[in-house]
DRENVEX-146033 format. One record per residue (C-alpha): residue number from 0; residue in three letters; x, z, y. Coordinates in nm, 3 decimals. Last residue first. Example, Ala and Ser with C-alpha at 12.3 -4.5 7.8 and 13.67 -1.06 7.14 Angstrom:
<atoms>
1, SER, 1.367, 0.714, -0.106
0, ALA, 1.230, 0.780, -0.450
</atoms>
This chain:
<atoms>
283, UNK, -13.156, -2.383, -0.740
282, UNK, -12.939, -2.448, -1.044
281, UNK, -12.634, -2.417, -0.834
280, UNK, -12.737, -2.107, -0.686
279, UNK, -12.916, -1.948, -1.017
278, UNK, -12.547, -1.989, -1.164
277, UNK, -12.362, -1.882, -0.820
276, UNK, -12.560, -1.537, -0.908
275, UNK, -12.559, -1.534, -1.262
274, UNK, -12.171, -1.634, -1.283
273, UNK, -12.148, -1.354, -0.964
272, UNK, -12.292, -1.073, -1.175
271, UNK, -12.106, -1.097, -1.470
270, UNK, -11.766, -1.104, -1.248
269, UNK, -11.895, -0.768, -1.051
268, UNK, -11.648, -0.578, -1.227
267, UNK, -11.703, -0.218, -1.378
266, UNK, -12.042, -0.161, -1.268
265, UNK, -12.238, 0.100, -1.099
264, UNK, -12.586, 0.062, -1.038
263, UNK, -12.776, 0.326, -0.797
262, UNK, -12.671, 0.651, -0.669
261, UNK, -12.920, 0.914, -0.450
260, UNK, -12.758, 1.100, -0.226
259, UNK, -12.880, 1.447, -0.161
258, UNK, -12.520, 1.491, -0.065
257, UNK, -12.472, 1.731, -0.334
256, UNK, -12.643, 1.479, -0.550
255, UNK, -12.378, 1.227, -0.423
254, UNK, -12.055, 1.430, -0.503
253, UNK, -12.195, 1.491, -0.843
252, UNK, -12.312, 1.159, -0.926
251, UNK, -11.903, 1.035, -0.851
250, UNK, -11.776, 1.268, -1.039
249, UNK, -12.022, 1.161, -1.355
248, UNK, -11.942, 0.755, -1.266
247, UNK, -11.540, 0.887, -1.242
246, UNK, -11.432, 0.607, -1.453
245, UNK, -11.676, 0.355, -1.383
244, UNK, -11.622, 0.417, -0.966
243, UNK, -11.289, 0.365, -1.011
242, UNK, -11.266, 0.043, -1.216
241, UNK, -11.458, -0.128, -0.956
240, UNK, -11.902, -0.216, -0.789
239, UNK, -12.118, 0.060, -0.697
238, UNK, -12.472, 0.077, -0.588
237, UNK, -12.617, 0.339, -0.310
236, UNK, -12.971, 0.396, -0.428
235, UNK, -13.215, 0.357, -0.050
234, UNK, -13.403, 0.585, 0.141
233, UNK, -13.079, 0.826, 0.198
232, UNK, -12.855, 0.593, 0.324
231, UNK, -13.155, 0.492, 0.600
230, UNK, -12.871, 0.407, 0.851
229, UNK, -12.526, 0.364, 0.742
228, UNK, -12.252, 0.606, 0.849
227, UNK, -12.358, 0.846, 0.581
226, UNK, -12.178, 0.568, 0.319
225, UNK, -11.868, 0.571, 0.472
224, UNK, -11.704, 0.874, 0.577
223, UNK, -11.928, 1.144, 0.428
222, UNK, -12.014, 0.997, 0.121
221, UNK, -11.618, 0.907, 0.046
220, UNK, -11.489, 1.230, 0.130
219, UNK, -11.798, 1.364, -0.082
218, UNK, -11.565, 1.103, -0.329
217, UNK, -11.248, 1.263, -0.250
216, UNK, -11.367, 1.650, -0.286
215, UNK, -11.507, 1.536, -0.606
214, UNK, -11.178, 1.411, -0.709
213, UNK, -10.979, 1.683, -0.551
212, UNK, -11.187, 1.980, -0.784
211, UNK, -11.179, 1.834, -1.076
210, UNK, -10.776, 1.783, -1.074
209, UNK, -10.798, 2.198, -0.974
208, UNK, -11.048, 2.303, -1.216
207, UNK, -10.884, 2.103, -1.521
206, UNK, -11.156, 1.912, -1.696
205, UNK, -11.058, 1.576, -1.513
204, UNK, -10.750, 1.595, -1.701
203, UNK, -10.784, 1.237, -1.872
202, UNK, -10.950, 1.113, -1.514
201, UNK, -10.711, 1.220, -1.287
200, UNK, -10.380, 1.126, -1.499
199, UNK, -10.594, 0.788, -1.418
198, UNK, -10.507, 0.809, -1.058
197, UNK, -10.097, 0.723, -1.101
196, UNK, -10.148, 0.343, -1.124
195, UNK, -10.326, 0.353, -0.778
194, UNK, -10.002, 0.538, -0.622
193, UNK, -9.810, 0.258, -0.779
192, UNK, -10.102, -0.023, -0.625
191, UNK, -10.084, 0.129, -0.312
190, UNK, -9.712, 0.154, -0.272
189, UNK, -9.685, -0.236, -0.346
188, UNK, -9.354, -0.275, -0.181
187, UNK, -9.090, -0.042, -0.243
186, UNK, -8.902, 0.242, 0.006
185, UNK, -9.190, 0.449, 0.125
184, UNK, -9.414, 0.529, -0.210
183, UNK, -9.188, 0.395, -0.497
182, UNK, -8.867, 0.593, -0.305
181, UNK, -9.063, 0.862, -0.264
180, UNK, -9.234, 0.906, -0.630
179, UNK, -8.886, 0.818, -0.793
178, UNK, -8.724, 1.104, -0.536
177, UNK, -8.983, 1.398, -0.679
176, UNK, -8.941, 1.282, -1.074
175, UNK, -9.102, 1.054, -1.254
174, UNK, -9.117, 0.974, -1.617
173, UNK, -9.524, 0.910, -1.575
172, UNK, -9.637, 1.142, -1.881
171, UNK, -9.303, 1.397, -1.821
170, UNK, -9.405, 1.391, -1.435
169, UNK, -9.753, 1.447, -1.476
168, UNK, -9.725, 1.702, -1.769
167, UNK, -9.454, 1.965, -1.554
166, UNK, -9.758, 1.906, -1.313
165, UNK, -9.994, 2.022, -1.506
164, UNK, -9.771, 2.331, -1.661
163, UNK, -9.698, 2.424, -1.311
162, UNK, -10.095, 2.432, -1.223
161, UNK, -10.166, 2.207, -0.936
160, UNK, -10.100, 2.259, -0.513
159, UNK, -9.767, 2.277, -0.571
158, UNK, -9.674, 2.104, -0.304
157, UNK, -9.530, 1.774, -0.482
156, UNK, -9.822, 1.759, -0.709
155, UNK, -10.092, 1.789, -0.478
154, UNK, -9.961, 1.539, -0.255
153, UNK, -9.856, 1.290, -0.593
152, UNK, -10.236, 1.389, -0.669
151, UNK, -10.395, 1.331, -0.318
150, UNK, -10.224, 0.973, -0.274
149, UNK, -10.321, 0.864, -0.615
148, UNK, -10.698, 0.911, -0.521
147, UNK, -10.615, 0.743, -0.216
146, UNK, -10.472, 0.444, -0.419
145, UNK, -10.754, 0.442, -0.683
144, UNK, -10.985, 0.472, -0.376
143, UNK, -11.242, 0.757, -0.302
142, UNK, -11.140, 0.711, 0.076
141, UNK, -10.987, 0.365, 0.181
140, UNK, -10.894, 0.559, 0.464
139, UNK, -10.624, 0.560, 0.757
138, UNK, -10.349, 0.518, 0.502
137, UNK, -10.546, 0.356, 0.203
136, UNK, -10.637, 0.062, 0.409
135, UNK, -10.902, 0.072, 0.716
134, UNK, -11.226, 0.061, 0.521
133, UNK, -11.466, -0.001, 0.768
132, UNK, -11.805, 0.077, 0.822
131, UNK, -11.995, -0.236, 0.775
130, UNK, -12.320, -0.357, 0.857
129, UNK, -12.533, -0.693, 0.761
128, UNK, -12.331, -0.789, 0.476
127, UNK, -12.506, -1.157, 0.421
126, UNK, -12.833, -1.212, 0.246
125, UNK, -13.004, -0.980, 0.059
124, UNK, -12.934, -0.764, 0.354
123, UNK, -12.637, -0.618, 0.262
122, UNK, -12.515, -0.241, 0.405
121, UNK, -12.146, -0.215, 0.304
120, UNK, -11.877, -0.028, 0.158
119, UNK, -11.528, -0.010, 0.118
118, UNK, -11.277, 0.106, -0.174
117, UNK, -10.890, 0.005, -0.249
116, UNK, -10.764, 0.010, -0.587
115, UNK, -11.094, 0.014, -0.718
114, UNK, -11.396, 0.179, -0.569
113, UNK, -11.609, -0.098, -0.420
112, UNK, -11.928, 0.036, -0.250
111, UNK, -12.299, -0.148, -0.190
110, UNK, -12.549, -0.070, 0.031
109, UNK, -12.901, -0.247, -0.067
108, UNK, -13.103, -0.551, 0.038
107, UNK, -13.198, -0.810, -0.219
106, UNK, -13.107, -1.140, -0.303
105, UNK, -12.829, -1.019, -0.559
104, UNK, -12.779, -0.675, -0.548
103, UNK, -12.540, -0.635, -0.828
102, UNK, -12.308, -0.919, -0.812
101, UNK, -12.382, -1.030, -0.495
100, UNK, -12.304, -0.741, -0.305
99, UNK, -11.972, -0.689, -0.483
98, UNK, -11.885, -1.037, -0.423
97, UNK, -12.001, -1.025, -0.057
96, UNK, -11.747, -0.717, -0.080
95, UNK, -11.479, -0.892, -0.186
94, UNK, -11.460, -1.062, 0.126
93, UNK, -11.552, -1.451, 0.157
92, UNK, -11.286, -1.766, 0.119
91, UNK, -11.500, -2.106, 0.024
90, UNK, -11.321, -2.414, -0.101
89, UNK, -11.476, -2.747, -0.109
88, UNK, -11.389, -3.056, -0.225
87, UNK, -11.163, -2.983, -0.491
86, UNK, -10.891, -3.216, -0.606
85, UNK, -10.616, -3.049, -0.425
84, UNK, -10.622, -2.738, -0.696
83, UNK, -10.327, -2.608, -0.634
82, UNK, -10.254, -2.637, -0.225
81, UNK, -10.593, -2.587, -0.187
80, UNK, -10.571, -2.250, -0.339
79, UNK, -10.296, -2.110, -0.138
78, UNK, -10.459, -2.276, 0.163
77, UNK, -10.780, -2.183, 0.127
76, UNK, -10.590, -1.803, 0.083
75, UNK, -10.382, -1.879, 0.389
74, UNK, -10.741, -1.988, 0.572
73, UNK, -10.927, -1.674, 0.465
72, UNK, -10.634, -1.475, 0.661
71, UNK, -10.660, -1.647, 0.948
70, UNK, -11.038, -1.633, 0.946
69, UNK, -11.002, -1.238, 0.916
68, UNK, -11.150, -0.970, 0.653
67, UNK, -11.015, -1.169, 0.327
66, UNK, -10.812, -0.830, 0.245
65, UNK, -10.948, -0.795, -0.129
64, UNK, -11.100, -1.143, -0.232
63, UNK, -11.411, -1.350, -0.301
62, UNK, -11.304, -1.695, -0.407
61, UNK, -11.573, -1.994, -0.439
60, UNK, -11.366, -2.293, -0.541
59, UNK, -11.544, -2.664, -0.585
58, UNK, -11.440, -2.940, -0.779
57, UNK, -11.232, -2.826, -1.030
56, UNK, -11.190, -3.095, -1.316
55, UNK, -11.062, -2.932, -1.615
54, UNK, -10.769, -3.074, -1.773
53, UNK, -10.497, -2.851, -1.709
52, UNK, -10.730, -2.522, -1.588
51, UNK, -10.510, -2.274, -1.766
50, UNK, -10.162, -2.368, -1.648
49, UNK, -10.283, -2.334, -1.341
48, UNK, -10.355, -1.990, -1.317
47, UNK, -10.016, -1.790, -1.373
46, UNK, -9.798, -1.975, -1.246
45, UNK, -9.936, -2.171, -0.966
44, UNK, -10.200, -1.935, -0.844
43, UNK, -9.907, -1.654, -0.808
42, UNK, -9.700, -1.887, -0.617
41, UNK, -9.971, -1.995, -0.356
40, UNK, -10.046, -1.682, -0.284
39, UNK, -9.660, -1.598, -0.213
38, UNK, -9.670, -1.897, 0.022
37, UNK, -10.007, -1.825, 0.197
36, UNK, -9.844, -1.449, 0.275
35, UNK, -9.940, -1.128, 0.080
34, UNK, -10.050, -0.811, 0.209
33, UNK, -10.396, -0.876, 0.407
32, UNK, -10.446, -1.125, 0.164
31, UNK, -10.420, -0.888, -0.117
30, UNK, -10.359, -1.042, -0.445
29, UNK, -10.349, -0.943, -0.788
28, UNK, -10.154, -1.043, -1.059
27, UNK, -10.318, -1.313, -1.291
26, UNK, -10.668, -1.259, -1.549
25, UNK, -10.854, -1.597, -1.672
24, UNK, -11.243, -1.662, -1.777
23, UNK, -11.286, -2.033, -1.925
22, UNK, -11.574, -2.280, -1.945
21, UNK, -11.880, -2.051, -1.873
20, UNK, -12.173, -2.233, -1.849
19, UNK, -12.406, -2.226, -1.541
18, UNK, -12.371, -2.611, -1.472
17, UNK, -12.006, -2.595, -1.549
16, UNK, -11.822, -2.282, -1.467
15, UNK, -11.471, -2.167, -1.440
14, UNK, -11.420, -1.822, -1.425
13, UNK, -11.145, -1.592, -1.236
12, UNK, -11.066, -1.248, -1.222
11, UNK, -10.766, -1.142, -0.946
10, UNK, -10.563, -0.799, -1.094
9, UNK, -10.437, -0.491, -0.833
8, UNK, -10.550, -0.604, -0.494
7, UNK, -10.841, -0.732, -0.669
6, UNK, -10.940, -1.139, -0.617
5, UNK, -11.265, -1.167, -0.811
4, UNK, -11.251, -1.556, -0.839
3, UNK, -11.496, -1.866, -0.897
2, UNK, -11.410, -2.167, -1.013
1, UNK, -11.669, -2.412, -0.993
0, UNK, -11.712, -2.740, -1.215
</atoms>
């Protein structure tokens, strides 16, 4: 059996597998590598995976995860895993944006973005990720991100850049108030994934000029920065992979047509992708 895993900095997806059925699909916390140590890894796996795979025999892992950028931080997560699941032969650590690629390219060449909690982007061969402007974390980018996208708003919001009566909503819908959204953002661990929570105030009041207004202006942001940096963008549709990127799909086709951009798939999770993909693998 494989295991494979969509490891989100804000939920990890896995699915066991066993000759291209699927066995069992589980949800835990998510993980950043570049965040979390091999021992808080480990912990998560432990409680709130295990229990689910008693009696199945894992004998291979294949986990694509947010942060795996580095071969010291691949080997904490082989680690973290290994030190679970012992029994399996082989364990195989790879960026989440292989996974994206995978999912919805397949064997074929294409760029591919993740807009989640975190976003990035890639130009993929059909093979590996052959170029790769990069993301640099939602304080030196991560542009078009659920964090980022949180960012602006809690900006917007706290200098009355927004309607009173808007923001006066915000803070009753959230129960926040200026300090909470400081002391989450600077004080607490995990400000990405609070600022991340925040973004779908976005989306219900994406009507509103001025919430309309910093989401496209985040995802030509998110054009400009990323995508425009890869040769040919503008030969080829520019596919889409996270929870962001399904929510603001209309957004998102704005930005790009102003950017004579043309956009491609877009798809929640790239989970139904990877069981065909790693299906067709094993088969083949």
């Amino acid at each position: 059996m494989i295991l494979i895993a969509d490891g989100g900095s804000t939920t990890v997806e896995w699915c066991v597998l066993d000759e291209g059925k699927i066995v069992k699909r589980v949800s835990t916390t998510g993980m950043n590598a570049m965040m979390l140590g091999e021992s808080e890894m480990a912990g998560i796996i432990g409680r709130e995976l295990m229990p689910h795979l008693q009696g199945l025999a894992i004998d291979e892992v294949q986990y694509y995860g947010a942060g795996c950028l580095f071969d010291n931080i691949c080997a904490n997560v082989r680690n973290a895993i290994g030190a679970n699941i012992p029994a399996a032969s082989r364990i195989t650590v790879d960026t989440d944006l292989l996974a994206a690629a995978r999912a919805v390219c397949g064997n074929k060449p294409g760029i591919v973005c993740i807009l989640g909690t975190g976003s990035n982007s890639c130009y993929y061969d059909g093979t590996r990720i052959a170029d790769n402007v990069p993301s640099l974390g939602y304080i030196l980018g991560d542009e078009g991100s659920g964090a980022v996208l949180g960012k602006m708003l809690v900006g917007d919001v706290l200098k009355r850049q927004m309607p009173a009566e808007l923001v006066d909503k915000f803070m009753k819908q959230y129960s926040l108030t200026p300090q909470l959204i400081l002391e989450n953002v600077y004080r607490r661990p995990g400000a990405n994934r609070f600022l991340a929570s925040l973004s779908p105030f976005l989306a219900e009041n994406i009507e509103e000029p001025s919430v309309h207004r910093l989401v496209l202006n985040a995802f030509k942001s998110f054009f400009v920065r990323n995508v425009e940096g890869y040769s040919g963008y503008k030969d080829m549709p520019v596919n889409f992979v996270g929870s962001i990127a399904e929510s603001y799909r209309e957004v998102i086709e704005e930005a790009a047509k102003a950017l004579y951009i043309t956009v491609g798939v877009i798809v929640k999770s790239p989970m139904d992708g990877l069981i065909e993909y790693h299906s067709y693998a094993r088969r083949g």
